[in-house]
N, CA, C and O atoms as a GROMACS GRO file, in nm:
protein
  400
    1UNK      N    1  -7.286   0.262  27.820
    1UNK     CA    2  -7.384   0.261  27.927
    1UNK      C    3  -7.334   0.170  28.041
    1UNK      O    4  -7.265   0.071  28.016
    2UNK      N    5  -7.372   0.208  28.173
    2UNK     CA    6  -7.311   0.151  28.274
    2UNK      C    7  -7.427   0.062  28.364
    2UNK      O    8  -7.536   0.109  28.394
    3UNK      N    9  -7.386  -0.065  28.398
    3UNK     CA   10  -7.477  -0.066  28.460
    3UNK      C   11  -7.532  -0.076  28.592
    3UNK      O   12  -7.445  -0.088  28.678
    4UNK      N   13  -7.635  -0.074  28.630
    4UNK     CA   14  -7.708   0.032  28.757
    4UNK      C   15  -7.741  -0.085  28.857
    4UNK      O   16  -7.719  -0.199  28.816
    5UNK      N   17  -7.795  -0.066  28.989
    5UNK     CA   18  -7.839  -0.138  29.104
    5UNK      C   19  -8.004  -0.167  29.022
    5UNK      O   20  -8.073  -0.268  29.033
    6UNK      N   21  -8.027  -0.073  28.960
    6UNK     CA   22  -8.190  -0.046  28.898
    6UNK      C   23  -8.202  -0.150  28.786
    6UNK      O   24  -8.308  -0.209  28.763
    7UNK      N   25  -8.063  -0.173  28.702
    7UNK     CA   26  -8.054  -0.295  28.642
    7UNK      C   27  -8.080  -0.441  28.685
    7UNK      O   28  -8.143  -0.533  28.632
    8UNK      N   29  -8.012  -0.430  28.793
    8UNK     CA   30  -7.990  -0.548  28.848
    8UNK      C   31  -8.129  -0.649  28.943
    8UNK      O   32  -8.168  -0.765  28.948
    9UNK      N   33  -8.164  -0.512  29.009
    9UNK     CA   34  -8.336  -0.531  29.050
    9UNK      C   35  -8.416  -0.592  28.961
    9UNK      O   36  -8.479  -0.694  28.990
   10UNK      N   37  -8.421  -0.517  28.809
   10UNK     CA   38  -8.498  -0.545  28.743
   10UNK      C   39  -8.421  -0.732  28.683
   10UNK      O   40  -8.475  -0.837  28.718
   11UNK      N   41  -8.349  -0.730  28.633
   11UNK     CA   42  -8.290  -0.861  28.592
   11UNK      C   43  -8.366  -0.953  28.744
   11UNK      O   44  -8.460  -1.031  28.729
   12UNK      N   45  -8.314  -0.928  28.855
   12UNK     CA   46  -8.404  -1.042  29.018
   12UNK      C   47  -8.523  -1.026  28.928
   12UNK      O   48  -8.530  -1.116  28.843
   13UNK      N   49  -8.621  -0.933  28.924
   13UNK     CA   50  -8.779  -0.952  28.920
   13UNK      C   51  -8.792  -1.066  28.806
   13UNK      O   52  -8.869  -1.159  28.828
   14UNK      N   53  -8.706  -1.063  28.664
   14UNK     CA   54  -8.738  -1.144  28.562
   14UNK      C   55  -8.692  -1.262  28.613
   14UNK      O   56  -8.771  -1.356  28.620
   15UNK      N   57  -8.550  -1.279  28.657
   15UNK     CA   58  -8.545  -1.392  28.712
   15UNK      C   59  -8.648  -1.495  28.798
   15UNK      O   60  -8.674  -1.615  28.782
   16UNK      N   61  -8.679  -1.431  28.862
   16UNK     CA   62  -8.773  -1.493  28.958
   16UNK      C   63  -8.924  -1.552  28.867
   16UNK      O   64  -8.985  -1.658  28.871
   17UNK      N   65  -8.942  -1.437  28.797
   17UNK     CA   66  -9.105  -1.512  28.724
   17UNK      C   67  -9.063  -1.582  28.615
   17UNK      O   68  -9.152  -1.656  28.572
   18UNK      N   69  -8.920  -1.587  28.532
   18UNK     CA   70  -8.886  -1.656  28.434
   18UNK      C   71  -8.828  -1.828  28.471
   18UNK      O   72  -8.842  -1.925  28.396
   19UNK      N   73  -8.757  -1.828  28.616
   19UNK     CA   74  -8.689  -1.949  28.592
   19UNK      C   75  -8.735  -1.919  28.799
   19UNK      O   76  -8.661  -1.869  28.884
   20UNK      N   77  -8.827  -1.953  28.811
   20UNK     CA   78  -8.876  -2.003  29.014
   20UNK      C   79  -8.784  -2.054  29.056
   20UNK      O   80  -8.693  -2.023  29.134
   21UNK      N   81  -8.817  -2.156  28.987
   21UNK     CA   82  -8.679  -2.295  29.104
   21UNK      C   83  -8.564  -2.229  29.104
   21UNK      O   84  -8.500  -2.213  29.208
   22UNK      N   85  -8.525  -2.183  28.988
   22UNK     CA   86  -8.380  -2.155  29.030
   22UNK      C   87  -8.345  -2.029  29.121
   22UNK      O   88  -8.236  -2.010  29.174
   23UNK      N   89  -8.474  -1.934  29.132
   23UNK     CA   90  -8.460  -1.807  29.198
   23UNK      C   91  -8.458  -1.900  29.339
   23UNK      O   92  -8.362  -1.881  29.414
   24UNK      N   93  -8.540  -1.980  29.370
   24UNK     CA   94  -8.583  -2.028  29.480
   24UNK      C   95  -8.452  -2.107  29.556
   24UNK      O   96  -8.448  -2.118  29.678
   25UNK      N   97  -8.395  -2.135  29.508
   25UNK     CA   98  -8.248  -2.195  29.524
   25UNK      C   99  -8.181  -2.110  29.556
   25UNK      O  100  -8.148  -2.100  29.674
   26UNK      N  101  -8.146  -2.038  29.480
   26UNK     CA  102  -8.024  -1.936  29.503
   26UNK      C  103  -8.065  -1.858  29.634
   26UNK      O  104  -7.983  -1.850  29.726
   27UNK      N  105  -8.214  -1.788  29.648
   27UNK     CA  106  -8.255  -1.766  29.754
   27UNK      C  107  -8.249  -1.816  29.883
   27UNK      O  108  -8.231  -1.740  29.979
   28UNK      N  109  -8.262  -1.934  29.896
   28UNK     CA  110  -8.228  -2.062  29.980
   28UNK      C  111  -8.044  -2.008  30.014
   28UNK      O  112  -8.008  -1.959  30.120
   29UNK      N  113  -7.974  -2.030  29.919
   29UNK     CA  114  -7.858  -1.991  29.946
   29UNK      C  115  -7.773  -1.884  29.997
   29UNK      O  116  -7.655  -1.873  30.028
   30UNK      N  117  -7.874  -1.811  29.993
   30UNK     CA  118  -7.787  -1.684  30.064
   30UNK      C  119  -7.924  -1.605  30.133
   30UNK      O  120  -7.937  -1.484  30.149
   31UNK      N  121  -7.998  -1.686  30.161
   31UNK     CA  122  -8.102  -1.671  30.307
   31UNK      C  123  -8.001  -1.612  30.426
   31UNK      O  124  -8.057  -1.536  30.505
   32UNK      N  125  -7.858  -1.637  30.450
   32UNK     CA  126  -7.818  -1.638  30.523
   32UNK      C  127  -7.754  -1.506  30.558
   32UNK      O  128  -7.681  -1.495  30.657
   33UNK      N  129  -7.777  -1.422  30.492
   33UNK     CA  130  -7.744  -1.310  30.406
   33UNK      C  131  -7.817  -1.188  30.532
   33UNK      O  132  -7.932  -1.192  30.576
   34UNK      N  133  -7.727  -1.104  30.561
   34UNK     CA  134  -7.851  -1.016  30.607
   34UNK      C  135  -7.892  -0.914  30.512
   34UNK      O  136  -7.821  -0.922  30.412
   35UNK      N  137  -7.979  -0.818  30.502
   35UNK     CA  138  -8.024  -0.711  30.379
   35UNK      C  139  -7.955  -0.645  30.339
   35UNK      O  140  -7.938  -0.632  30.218
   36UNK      N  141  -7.876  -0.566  30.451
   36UNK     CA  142  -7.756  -0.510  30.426
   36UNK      C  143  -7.611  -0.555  30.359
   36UNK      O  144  -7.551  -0.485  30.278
   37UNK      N  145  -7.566  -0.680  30.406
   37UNK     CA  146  -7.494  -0.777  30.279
   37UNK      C  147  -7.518  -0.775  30.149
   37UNK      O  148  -7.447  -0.732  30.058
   38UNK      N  149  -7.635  -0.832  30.146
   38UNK     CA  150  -7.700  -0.851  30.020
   38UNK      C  151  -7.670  -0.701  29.959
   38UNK      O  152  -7.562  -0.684  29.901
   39UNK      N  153  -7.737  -0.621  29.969
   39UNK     CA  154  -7.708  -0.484  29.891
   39UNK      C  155  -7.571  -0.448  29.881
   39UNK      O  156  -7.542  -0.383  29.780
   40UNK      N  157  -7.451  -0.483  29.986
   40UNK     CA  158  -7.338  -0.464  29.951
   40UNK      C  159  -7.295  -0.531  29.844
   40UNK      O  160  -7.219  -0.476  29.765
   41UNK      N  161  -7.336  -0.660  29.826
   41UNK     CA  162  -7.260  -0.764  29.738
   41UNK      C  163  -7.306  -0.728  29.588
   41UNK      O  164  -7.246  -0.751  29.483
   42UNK      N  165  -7.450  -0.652  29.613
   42UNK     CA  166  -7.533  -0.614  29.478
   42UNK      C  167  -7.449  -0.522  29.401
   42UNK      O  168  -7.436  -0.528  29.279
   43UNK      N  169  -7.357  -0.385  29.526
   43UNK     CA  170  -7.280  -0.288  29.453
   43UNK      C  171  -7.171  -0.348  29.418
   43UNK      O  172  -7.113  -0.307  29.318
   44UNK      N  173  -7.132  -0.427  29.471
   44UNK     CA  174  -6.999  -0.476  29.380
   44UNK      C  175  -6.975  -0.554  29.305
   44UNK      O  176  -6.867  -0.567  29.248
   45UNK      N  177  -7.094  -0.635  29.290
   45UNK     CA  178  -7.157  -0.693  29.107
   45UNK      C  179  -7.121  -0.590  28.997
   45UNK      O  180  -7.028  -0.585  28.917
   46UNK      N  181  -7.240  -0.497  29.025
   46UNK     CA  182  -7.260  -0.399  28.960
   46UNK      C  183  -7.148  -0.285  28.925
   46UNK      O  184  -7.171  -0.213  28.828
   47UNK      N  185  -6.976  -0.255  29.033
   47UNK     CA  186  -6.921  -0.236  28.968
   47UNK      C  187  -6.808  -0.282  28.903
   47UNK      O  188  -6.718  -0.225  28.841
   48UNK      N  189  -6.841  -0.449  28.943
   48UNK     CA  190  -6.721  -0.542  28.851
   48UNK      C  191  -6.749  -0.529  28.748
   48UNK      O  192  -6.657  -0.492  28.674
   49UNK      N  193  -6.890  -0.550  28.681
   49UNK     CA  194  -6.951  -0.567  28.565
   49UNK      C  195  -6.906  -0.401  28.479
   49UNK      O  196  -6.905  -0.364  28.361
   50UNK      N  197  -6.882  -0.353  28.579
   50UNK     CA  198  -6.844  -0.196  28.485
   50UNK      C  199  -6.666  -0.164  28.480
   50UNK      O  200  -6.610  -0.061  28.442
   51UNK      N  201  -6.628  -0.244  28.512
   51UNK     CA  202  -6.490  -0.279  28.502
   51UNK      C  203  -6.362  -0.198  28.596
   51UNK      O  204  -6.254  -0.147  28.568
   52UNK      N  205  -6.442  -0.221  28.727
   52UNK     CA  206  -6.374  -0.192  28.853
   52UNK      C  207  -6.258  -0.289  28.888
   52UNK      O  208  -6.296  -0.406  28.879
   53UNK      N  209  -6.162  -0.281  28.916
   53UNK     CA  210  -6.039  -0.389  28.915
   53UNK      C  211  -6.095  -0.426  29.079
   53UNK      O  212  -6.106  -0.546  29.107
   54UNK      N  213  -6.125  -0.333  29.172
   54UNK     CA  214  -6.128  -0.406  29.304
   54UNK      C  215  -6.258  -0.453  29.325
   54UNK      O  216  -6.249  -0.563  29.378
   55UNK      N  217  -6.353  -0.427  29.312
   55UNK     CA  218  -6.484  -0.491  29.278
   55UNK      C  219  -6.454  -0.622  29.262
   55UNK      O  220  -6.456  -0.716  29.342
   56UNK      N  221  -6.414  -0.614  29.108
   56UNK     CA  222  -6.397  -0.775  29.064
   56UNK      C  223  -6.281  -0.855  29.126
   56UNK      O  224  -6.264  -0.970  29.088
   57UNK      N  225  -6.189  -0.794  29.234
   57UNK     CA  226  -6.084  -0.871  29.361
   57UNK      C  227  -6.153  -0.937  29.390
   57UNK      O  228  -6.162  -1.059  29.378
   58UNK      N  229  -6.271  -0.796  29.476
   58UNK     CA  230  -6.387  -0.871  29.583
   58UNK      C  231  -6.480  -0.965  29.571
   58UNK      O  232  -6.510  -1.040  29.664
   59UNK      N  233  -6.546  -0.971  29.427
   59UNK     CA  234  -6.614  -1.051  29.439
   59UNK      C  235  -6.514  -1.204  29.406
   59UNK      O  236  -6.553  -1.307  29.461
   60UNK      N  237  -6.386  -1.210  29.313
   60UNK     CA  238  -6.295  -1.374  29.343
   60UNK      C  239  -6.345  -1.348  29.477
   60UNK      O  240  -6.455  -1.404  29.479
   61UNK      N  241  -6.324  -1.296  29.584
   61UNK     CA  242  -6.269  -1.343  29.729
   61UNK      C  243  -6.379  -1.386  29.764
   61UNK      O  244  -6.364  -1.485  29.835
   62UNK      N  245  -6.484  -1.358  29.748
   62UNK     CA  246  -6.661  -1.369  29.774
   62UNK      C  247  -6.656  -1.531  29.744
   62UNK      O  248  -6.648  -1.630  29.817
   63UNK      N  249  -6.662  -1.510  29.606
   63UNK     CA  250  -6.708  -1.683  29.547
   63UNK      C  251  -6.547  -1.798  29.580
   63UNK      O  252  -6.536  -1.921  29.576
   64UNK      N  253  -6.478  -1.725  29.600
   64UNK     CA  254  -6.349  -1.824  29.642
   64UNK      C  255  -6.429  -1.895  29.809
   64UNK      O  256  -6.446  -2.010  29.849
   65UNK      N  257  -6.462  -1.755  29.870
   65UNK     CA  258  -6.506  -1.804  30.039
   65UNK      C  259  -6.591  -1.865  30.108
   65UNK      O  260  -6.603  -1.912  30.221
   66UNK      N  261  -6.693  -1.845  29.945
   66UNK     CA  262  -6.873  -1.891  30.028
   66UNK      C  263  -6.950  -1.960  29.942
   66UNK      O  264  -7.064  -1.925  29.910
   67UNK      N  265  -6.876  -2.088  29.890
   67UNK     CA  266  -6.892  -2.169  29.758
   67UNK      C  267  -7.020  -2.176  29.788
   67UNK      O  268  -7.091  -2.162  29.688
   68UNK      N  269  -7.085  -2.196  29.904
   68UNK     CA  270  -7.242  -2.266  29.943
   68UNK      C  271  -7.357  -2.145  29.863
   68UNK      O  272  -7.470  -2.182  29.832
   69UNK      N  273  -7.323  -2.037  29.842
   69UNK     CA  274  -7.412  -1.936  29.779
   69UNK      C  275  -7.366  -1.890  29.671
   69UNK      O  276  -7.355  -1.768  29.656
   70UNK      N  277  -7.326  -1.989  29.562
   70UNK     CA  278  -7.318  -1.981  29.430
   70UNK      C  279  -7.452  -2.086  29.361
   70UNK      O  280  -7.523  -2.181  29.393
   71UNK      N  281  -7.425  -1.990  29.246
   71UNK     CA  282  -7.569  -2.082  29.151
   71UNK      C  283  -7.462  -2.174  29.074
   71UNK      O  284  -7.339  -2.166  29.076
   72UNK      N  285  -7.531  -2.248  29.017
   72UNK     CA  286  -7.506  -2.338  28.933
   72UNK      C  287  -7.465  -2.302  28.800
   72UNK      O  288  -7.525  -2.203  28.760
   73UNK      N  289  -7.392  -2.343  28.726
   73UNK     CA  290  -7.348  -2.290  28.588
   73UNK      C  291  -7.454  -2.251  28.473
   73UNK      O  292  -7.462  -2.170  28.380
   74UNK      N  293  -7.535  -2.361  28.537
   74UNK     CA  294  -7.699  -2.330  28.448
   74UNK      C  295  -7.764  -2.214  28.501
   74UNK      O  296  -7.819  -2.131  28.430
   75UNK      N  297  -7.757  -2.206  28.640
   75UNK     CA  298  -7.850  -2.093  28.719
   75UNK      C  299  -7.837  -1.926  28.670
   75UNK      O  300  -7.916  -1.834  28.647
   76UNK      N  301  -7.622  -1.958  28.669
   76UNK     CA  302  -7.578  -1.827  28.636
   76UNK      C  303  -7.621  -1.785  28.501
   76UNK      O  304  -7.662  -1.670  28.482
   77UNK      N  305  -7.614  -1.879  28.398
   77UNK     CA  306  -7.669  -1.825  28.288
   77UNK      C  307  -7.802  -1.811  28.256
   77UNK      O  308  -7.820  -1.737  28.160
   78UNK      N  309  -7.897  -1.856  28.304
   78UNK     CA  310  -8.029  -1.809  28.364
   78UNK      C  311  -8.017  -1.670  28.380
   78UNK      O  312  -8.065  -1.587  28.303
   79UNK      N  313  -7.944  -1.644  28.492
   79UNK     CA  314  -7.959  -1.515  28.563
   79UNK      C  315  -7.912  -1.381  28.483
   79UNK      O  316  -7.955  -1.268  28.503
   80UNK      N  317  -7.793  -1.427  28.366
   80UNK     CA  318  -7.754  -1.378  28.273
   80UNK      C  319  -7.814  -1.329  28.179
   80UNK      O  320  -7.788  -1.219  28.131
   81UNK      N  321  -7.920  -1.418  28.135
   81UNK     CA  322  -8.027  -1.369  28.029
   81UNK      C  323  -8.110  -1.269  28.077
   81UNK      O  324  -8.153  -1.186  27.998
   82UNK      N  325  -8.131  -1.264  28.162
   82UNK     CA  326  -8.255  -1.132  28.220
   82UNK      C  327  -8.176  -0.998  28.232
   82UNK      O  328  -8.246  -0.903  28.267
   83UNK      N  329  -8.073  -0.977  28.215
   83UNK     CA  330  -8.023  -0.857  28.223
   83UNK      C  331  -8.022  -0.788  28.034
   83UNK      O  332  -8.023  -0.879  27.951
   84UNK      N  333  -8.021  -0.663  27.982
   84UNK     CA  334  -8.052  -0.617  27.893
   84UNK      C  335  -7.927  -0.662  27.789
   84UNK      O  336  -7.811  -0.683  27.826
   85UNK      N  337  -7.967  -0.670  27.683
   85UNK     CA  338  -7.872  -0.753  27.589
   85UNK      C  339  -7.718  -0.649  27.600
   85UNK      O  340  -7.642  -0.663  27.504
   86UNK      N  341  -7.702  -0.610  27.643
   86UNK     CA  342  -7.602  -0.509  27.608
   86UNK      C  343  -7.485  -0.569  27.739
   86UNK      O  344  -7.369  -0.592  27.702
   87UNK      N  345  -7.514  -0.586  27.854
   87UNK     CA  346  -7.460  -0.658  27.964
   87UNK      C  347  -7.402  -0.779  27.991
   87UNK      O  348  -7.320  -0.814  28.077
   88UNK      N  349  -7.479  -0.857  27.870
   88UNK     CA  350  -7.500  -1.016  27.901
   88UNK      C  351  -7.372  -1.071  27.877
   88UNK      O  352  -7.356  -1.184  27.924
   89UNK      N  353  -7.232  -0.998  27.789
   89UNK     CA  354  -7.119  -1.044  27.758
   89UNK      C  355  -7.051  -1.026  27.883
   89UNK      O  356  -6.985  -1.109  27.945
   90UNK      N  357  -7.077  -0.899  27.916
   90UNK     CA  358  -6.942  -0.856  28.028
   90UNK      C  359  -7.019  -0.922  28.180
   90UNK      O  360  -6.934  -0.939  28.268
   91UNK      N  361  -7.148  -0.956  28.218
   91UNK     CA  362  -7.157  -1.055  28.302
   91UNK      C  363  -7.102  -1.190  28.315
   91UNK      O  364  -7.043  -1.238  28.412
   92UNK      N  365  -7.132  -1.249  28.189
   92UNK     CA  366  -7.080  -1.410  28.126
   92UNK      C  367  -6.938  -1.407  28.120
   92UNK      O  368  -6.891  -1.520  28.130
   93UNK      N  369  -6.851  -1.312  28.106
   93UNK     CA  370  -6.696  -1.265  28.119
   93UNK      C  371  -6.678  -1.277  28.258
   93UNK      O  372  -6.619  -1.375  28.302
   94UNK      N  373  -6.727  -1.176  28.343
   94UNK     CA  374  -6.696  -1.179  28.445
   94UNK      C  375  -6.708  -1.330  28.591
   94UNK      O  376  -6.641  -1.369  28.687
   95UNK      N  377  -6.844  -1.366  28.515
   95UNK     CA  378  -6.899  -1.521  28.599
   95UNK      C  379  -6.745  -1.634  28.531
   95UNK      O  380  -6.662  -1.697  28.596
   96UNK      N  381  -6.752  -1.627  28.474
   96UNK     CA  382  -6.625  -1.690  28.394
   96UNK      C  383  -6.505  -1.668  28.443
   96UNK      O  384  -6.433  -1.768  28.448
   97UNK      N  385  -6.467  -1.583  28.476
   97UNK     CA  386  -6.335  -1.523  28.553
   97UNK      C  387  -6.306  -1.575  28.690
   97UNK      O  388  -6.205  -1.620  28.744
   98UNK      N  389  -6.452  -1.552  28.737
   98UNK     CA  390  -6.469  -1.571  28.901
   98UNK      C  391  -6.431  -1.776  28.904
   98UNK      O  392  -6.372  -1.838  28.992
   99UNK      N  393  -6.480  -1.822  28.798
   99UNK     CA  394  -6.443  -1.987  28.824
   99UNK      C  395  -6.314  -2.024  28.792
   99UNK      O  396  -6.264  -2.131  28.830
  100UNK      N  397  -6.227  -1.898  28.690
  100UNK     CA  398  -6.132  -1.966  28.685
  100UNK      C  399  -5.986  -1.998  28.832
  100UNK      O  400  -5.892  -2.073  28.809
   0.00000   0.00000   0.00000
């Protein structure tokens, strides 16, 4: 199973009523974001996590460029848990990759 933009929505909604502050932060952080960004950056989450080689370029180059709109190591794994148990490795793989 692959996963979807519809995934990822749903993982924001839990995030947000499961862990506030930290939604509220990260929000804060990429306020800066216009809507259209944001949804770009959403598809290429979504196809690093499905094991796109340039996806996952883009997003190193993302978190290499714009340290100020990263979560916290705690935040990310927060954000990790709300996605369906089946995801939660190859997210935590991939967040992992991006720091090394």
């Amino acid at each position: 199973m692959s996963l979807t933009v519809e995934h990822l929505v749903a993982a924001g909604k839990t995030f947000e009523e499961k862990f506030p502050d930290d939604f509220a932060d990260l929000k804060q952080k990429t306020s800066g974001l216009s809507e259209e960004e944001q949804q770009k950056q959403y598809g290429i989450l979504v196809n690093a996590v499905n094991g796109d080689a340039d996806a996952q370029a883009k997003m190193k180059e993302i978190y290499k460029n714009e340290p100020s709109q990263h979560g916290t190591p705690e935040q990310v794994q927060h954000f990790v848990e709300c996605f369906p148990e089946e995801f939660r490795d190859k997210l935590s793989a991939l967040f992992k990759s991006l720091e090394a």
